[in-house]
C-alpha positions in Angstrom: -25.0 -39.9 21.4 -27.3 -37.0 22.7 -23.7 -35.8 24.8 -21.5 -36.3 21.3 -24.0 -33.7 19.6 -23.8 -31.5 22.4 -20.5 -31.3 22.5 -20.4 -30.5 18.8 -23.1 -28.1 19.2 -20.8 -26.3 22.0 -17.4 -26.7 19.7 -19.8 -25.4 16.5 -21.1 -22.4 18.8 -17.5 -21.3 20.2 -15.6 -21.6 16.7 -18.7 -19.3 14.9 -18.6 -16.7 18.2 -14.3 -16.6 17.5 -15.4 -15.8 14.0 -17.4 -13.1 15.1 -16.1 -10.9 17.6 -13.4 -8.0 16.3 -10.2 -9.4 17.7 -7.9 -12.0 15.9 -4.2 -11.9 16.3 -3.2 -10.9 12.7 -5.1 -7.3 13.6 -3.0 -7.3 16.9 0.2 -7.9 15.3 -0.8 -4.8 12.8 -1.9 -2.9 15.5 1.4 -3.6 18.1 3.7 -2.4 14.9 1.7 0.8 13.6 1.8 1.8 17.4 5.6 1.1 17.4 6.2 3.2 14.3 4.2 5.5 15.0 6.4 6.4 17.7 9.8 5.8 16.7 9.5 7.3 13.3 8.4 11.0 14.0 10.0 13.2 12.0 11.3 16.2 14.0 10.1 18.6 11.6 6.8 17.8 11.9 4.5 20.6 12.5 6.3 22.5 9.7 5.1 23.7 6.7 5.5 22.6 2.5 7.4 25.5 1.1 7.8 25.2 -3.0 11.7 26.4 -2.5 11.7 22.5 -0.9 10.9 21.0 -4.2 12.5 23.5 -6.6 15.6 20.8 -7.5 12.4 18.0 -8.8 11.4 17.4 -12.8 8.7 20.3 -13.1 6.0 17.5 -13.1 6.7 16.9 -9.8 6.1 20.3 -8.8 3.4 21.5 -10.6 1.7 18.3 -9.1 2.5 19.3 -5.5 1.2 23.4 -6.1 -1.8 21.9 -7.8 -2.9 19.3 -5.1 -1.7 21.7 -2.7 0.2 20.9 -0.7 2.2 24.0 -0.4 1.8 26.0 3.0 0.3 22.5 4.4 2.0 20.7 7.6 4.9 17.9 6.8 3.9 14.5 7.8 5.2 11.8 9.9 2.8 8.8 8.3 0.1 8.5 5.7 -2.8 6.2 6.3 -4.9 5.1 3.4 -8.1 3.3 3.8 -10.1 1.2 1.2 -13.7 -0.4 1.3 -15.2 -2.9 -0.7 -12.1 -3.9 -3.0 -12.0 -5.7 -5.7 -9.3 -8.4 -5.4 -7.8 -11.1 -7.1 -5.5 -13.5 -5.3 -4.1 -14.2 -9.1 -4.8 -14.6 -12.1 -6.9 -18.6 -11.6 -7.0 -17.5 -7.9 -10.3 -16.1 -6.4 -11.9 -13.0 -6.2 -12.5 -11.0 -3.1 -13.9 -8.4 -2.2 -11.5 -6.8 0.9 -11.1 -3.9 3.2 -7.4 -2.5 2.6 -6.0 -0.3 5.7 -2.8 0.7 5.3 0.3 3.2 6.5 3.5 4.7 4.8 6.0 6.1 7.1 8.4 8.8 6.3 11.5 8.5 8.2 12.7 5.5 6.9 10.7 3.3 4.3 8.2 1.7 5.8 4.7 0.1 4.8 1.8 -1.9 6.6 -1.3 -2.4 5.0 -4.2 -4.9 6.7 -6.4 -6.9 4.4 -9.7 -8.0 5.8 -12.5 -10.0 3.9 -13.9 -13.3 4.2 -14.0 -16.6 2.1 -17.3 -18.8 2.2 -18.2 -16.9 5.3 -14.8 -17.9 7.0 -12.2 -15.1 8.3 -9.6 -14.1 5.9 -6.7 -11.5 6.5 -3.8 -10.5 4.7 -0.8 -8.7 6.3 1.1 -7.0 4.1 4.7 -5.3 5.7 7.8 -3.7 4.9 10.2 -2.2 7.6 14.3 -2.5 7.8 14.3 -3.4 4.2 12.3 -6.6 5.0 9.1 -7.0 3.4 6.5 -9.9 3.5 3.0 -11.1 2.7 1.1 -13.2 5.1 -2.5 -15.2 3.9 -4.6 -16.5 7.0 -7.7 -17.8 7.5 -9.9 -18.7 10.6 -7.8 -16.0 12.4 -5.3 -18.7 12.8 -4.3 -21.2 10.0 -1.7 -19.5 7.8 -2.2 -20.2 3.6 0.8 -18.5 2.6 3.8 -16.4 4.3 6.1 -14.9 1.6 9.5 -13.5 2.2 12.4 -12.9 0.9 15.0 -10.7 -1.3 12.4 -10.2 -4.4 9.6 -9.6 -1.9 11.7 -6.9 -0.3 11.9 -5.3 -3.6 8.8 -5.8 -4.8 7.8 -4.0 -1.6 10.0 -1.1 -2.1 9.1 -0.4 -5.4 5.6 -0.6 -3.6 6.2 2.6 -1.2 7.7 4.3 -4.2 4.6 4.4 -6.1 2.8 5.3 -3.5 5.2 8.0 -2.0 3.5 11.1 -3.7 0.5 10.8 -1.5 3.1 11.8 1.6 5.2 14.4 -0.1 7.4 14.8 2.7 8.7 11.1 1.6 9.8 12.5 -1.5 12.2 14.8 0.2 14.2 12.0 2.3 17.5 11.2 0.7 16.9 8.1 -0.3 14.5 9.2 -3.4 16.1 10.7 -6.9 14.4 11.6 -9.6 15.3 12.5 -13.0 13.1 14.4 -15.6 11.7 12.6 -19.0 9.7 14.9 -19.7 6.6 17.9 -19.0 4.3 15.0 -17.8 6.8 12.1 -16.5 9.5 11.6 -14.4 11.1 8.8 -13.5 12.2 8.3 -9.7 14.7 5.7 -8.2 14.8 4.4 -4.1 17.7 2.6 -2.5 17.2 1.2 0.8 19.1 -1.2 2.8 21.1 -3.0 0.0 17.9 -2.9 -2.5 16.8 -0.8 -5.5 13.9 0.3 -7.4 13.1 2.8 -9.8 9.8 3.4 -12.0 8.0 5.8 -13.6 5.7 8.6 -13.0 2.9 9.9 -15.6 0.8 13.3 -15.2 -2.1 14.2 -17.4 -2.5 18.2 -18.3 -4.0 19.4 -14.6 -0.6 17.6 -13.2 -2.5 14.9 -11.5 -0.7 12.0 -10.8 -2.3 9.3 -12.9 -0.2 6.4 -13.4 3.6 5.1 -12.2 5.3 1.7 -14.0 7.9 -0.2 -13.1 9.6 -3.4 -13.8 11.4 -4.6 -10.3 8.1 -5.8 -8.8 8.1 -10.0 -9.2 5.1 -12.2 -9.4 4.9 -15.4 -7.7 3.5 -18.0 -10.4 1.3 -20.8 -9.1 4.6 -23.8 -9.8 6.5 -21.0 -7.0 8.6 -19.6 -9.6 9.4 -15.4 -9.2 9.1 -13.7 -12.6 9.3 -10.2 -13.2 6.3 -8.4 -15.1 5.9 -4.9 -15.5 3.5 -3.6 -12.9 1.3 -0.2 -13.1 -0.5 1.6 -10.3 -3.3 3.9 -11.8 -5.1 6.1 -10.2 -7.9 9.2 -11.1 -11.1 10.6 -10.2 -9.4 13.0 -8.0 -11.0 15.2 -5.0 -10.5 18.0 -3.1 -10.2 17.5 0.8 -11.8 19.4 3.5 -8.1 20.8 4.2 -8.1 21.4 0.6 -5.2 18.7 -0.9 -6.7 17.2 -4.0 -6.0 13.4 -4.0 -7.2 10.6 -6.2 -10.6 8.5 -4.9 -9.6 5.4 -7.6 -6.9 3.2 -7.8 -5.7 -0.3 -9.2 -3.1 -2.1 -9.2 -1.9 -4.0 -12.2 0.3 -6.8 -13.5 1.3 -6.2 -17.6 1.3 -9.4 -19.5 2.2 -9.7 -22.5 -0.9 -11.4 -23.5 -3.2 -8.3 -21.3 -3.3 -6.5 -18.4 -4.7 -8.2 -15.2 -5.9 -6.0 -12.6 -5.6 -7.4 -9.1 -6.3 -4.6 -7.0 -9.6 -2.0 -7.7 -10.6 0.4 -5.0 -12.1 2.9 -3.9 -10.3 5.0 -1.4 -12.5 6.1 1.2 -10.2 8.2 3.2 -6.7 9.8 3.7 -5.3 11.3 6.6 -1.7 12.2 7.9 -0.5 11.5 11.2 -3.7 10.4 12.7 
């Protein structure tokens, strides 16, 4: 008996020191593909400056928010990284609520986007990987470092991740300028901006307030995956505010959500508070 509880002692003690200690392989994986784009997506312009000529053919709103947050006469980026603390997160709408750390990268080059949740549920290890690269995106749940929950792909997930990049693409302005982004004036304080990428679409919209910051985008080719595993498609909003000014003086936001709009109220998902942004770092 005394040698059973020993054991268990010993298999309690290993399984609580795994918990523990920084590595697990979901951060490897994250870490082996930033390294990988990192260095097979540098832009060969990089180390060059933003010149307004650059953006003179985008709706005004788009350019009086790039002068304002100024980023003219600033160096073009390869990558945007983007890191979160203390998020509030729901994993749906009966699902439970988190409260994560949200790392995550843009590349420039072509569309690309990883972004590493980590948190923990009843004390137990929980990460979330969520990629896009090729024009394949994907979500992958796992907990105890090891036993996946949930691992979605597919053709509305790679959408749903484009549309993703797009609404996150003014915080890298040099993505803006690749050839695979249009945009098309609505008016003073909108614009609406479309991507295609290997085989996929997605378009939204864009919203200003008076100082030209960028406050809110919309789209409708984001799907939700309902709890029966049905997609549907519900309009989806990033907002974000309470912007700052950087020591290299580009104004960016400090706040964002992310939002699903149903019909019967908005459900907010995502609520952070971005901690820091740096380019190619």
């Amino acid at each position: 008996m005394y040698v059973a509880i020993g054991i268990l002692l010993v298999i309690v003690g290993a399984i609580l020191i795994w918990f523990s200690i920084p590595y697990s392989p979901v951060k490897k994986s994250f870490s082996n593909d930033i390294e990988a784009l990192k260095k097979n997506t540098q832009l060969s312009e990089t180390g060059n400056v933003f010149a307004a000529e650059e953006f003179s053919h985008l709706p005004i709103a788009i350019q009086r928010y790039i002068e304002n947050c100024g980023y003219i006469g600033t160096p073009k980026m390869s990558y945007l990284k983007m890191e979160y603390r203390d998020v509030d997160f729901m994993q749906g709408r009966t699902g439970p609520a988190l409260k994560i750390d949200y790392t995550q990268y843009n590349f420039v080059s072509e569309p690309s986007r990883m972004a590493l949740i980590d948190s923990s549920m009843f004390g137990v290890p929980f990460e979330g990987y969520d990629y896009y690269q090729n024009g394949v995106g994907g979500m992958k749940g796992v907990i105890a470092k090891g036993i996946t929950l949930f691992d979605q792909t597919g053709s509305d997930m790679d959408k749903a991740c484009l549309a993703t990049y797009l609404a996150e693409s003014l915080f890298a302005p040099s993505i803006i300028l690749q050839n695979c982004i249009s945009f098309e004036e609505i008016s003073d304080y909108e614009a609406k901006a479309t991507i295609s990428y290997k085989g996929q679409t997605a378009s939204g919209i864009f919203t200003f307030n008076e100082q030209y910051e960028y406050v809110s985008f919309t789209t409708n080719d984001r799907g939700v995956t309902n709890p029966d595993g049905t997609m549907e498609y519900i309009p989806w909003s990033a907002v974000c505010g309470e912007y700052c000014v950087s020591e290299s003086g580009i104004k960016y936001p400090t706040k964002f959500k992310a939002i699903w709009n149903y019909e019967d109220g908005d459900f907010v998902y995502f609520d952070g508070v971005i901690s820091t942004v740096s380019y190619d770092k």
